[in-house]
Structures are given as structure tokens and as C-alpha cells.
Residue, then its C-alpha position, 0 to 999 in steps of 0.5 A: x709566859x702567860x698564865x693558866x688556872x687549871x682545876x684540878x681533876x675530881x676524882x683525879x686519875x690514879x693506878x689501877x684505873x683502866x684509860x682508853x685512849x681515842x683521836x688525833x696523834x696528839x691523843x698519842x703523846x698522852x697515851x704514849x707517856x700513861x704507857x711508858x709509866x705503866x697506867x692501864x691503857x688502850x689506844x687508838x683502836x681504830x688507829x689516830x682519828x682526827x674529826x668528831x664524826x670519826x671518833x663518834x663512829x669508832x666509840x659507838x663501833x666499840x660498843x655495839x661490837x658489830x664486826x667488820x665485813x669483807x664490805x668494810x673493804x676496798x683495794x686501793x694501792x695494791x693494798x685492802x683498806x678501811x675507810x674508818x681505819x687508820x692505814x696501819x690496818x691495811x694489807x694485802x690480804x683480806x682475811x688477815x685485814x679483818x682479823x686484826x681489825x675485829x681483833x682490835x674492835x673486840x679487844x675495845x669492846x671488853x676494855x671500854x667496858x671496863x674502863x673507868x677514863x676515856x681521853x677523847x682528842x679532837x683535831x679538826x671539825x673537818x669532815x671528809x665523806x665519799x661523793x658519786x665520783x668514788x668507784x662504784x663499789x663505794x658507799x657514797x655519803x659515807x663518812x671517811x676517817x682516813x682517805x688514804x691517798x685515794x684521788x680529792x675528787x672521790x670526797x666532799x670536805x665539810x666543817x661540820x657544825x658546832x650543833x651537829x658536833x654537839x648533837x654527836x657527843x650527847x648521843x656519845x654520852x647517852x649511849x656510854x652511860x648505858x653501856x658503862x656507867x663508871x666511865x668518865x670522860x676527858x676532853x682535849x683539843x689538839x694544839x696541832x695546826x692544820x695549816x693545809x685548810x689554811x690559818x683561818x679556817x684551821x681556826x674555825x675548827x678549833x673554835x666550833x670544836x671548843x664550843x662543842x666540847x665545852x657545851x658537852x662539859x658544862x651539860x653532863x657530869x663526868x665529863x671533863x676538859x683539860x687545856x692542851x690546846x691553850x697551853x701551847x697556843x696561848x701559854x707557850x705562844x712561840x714557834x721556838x715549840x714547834x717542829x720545822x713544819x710549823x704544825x706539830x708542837x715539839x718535844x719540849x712543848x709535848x713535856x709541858x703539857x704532859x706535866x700539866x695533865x699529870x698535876x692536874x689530873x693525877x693524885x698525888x699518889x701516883x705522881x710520886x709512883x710514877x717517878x720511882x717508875x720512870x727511874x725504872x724505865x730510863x735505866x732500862x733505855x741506858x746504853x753503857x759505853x762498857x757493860x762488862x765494868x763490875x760498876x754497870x753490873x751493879x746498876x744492873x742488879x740495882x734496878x732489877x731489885x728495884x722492878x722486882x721490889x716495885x712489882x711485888x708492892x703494887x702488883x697491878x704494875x707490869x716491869x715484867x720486860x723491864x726485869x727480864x732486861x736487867x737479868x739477861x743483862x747481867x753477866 
């Protein structure tokens, strides 16, 4: 296995700390693991984004708070759709389509302005817009998050430019300095392949996102780069940590890059917190063989003081559902 020098993140992450999440499904293993120890977070708002444009748009979208409209909208599939959201926004009826979209957005807005962390993930430079051949009622020109299995010929594919990336994030920068000078930023590229452009040019994305980021880390302070993408690729270097697609890192994979990212970028304290947490939280996910044993019942009881005890001295964490499991548990 080959090695790797991580700096260690300064100001490191800590409890307390409020953490929005934004990018691709990979940006959702690290958001999924802050959630199950309990960190302040919010993720994907707009659901998973893949491509710098796209999260660009979704992060300028938080900030300025400019509502969807019933123009943000087309049907497709018996089903009302976004082209800048994730299809887990899609339904049948408008009206609630747009509630729960401005919901999110507003929900975002508030958050980012609090948070102290943003995680940006990058998955691919490729960049998908409408062209003349969509519906007419579609804005041609129109930068697409998700297609949504919408015809190919209604969209050109583009592998945007290291310089028109660039030139996104140090807008990002500019415009979240202003709108929340205590956020800072935490870059990651993906380790998923997008084997579907093809192993060249699936590196060619990465590579031209690489660049950009790093030119973006090594111009502004408070902006950050954390390895993913190397430490599948070029540490673990091996299909045996990928599932049978070829594309996707697997488990143990996903848990050594998490245990990275928690020595690197979390303090100490933490670290330690989120064990005791993490006791709490698989205890919680045990299913007994006999529930009714007086062994389990005081397990049980074990773990409901320990919540309790956790939540009373660290009062920003929430075991509320955890401690209602114990209880209801308990005969």
C-alpha cells in the first residue's frame, strides 16, 4: 500500500460546528458517517450534484434565496421535474414540488449562513446543457444538473475548461466571503469512476477538476483540500475495494477514507466523542435474538444512561431517538 502525507486540517472540524454538505454520492458517505455521529450537518439540498456548474448554481441559488417558480418546472414521465434538482424533488403535483424545493432552499439559505464548513465533492467536469432540439417550452442553453432520463438529444455534453471552473469557484469564493465570512471550505474529488465517458476521458475530468481546485486552495485562505480521490486510486490501488460495477468504492474502501478525513480533519477531542457516540448508535442498530432476557433488559438500560449522561454533558448533541429506543425498549 502506498503511502500518503495528509496535513492536518487547521482549524481542525470540532462539535458544534455547523457542516453543509454539496456534490456528488460520494459527498454523501462523508455527510451520511457526520450524521450517524452526530455533527451539525446539512446535506445536498438540491439532492447529489455531479459537475462544478452545477454546484456552483446551487450554492449561489442558497445565497441569494431566489425561489423556484412554477418556470423552474417541466413534466416528464408523468412526473414534475427540475433541471437543477435531484429527481427525489420530483412528483406529481406541482404545487407540492415547489414546497418542498423552496423548503429546501430556504432551509439552506439560513444554514449556510451559519455554517462554519462547507464540503464541496466534485465528481466530473462534464457539463450537460439543453440545446434547440428540447421541447420548446425548455430554456435552451440551460445548464442541467440531472437529466432525468429525458431523450440525449435534447442536451450537449461539454467538459468544461480548467479556466471556466476556476473562474466558478473564485466567484464561489467572493460571493461566500460576503455573504458568510466564517465559512470555510473543504474540497474533495470523487474516487468514483464515470466509466460511461470512458477511462480516458473520465480521467481528463478529474484531472482538469484537480487543477482547478487546487489552483482555488493555493490562491485564497480558508479553503482546503482532503485526498479522497487519491486514496482510493492511487493508496488502495485495487479492484478488490470497488463494487461489482467497477465504479463505485465499496465499503471497506469508503471506511478508510472516512478514517482519514476523521485524523485529519477532526480534533482530537472529537475523535474521542465520536467513539463513546458511535457505541451509542451501533447499540441502538442491535437486534437481540431474545429481548425479553433480563441480560438484554440491562443493556438496555446501560445505554439509555449512557445517552442520557452523553446529552446532558454535551448538550449540542441530539440521542433524543436514540434514548426513546432504549426506553420504549425496556419492559
Amino acid at each position: 500500500m502506498a503511502p500518503i502525507q495528509i496535513e492536518k486540517l487547521t482549524p481542525p472540524v470540532k462539535y458544534g460546528d455547523k457542516i453543509l454538505l454539496i456534490g456528488s454520492c460520494f459527498t454523501e458517505h462523508i455527510g451520511n458517517a457526520l450524521a450517524d455521529h452526530k455533527f451539525d450537518i446539512l446535506q445536498n439540498p438540491h439532492g447529489i450534484l455531479f459537475d462544478p456548474a452545477s454546484v456552483y448554481h446551487g450554492l449561489v441559488r442558497y445565497i441569494e434565496q431566489t425561489p423556484y417558480t412554477e418556470e423552474d418546472l417541466f413534466y416528464l414521465n408523468e412526473v414534475w421535474q427540475s433541471w437543477h434538482h435531484h429527481s427525489r424533488f420530483s412528483g406529481m403535483d406541482k404545487q407540492q414540488v415547489l414546497t418542498q424545493m423552496n423548503a429546501a432552499l430556504n432551509e439552506a439559505h439560513h444554514f449556510l449562513k451559519q455554517t462554519e464548513w462547507v464540503i464541496i465533492t466534485l465528481g466530473s467536469s462534464f457539463s450537460y446543457r439543453l440545446n434547440e432540439k428540447a421541447p420548446g417550452d425548455h430554456q435552451a442553453g440551460l445548464k442541467v444538473a440531472n437529466c432525468h432520463r429525458a431523450p440525449g438529444q435534447w442536451f450537449d455534453k461539454k467538459m468544461l475548461e480548467i479556466d471556466e471552473t476556476v473562474a466558478m469557484l473564485d466567484n464561489l469564493y467572493h460571493r461566500l466571503r460576503i455573504f458568510n465570512p466564517n465559512a470555510k471550505i473543504i474540497f474533495t474529488i470523487s474516487p468514483v469512476r464515470h466509466l460511461r465517458d470512458g477511462a480516458v476521458a473520465n480521467n481528463r475530468s478529474k484531472a482538469r477538476l484537480l487543477e482547478a481546485v487546487h489552483h482555488i486552495v493555493n490562491k485564497f485562505p480558508h479553503h482546503y483540500y482532503f485526498p479522497a480521490y487519491e486514496l482510493v486510486i492511487d493508496v488502495l490501488r485495487d479492484y478488490r475495494f470497488y463494487d461489482v460495477d467497477l465504479a463505485h468504492p465499496n465499503y471497506p474502501a469508503t471506511e478508510f477514507v472516512l478514517e482519514h478525513f476523521t485524523q485529519a480533519c477532526i480534533d482530537e477531542a472529537s475523535r474521542q466523542l465520536m467513539q463513546e457516540i458511535r457505541s451509542v448508535v451501533i447499540a441502538r442498530k442491535h437486534k437481540p435474538f431474545h429481548p425479553d432476557t433480563q441480560a438484554h433488559q440491562t443493556f438496555l438500560s446501560t445505554q439509555y444512561k449512557k445517552a442520557l449522561r452523553l446529552s446532558q454533558q454535551y448538550p449540542f448533541l441530539d440521542l433524543k431517538e436514540e434514548m426513546a429506543f432504549f426506553k420504549d425498549a425496556m419492559t
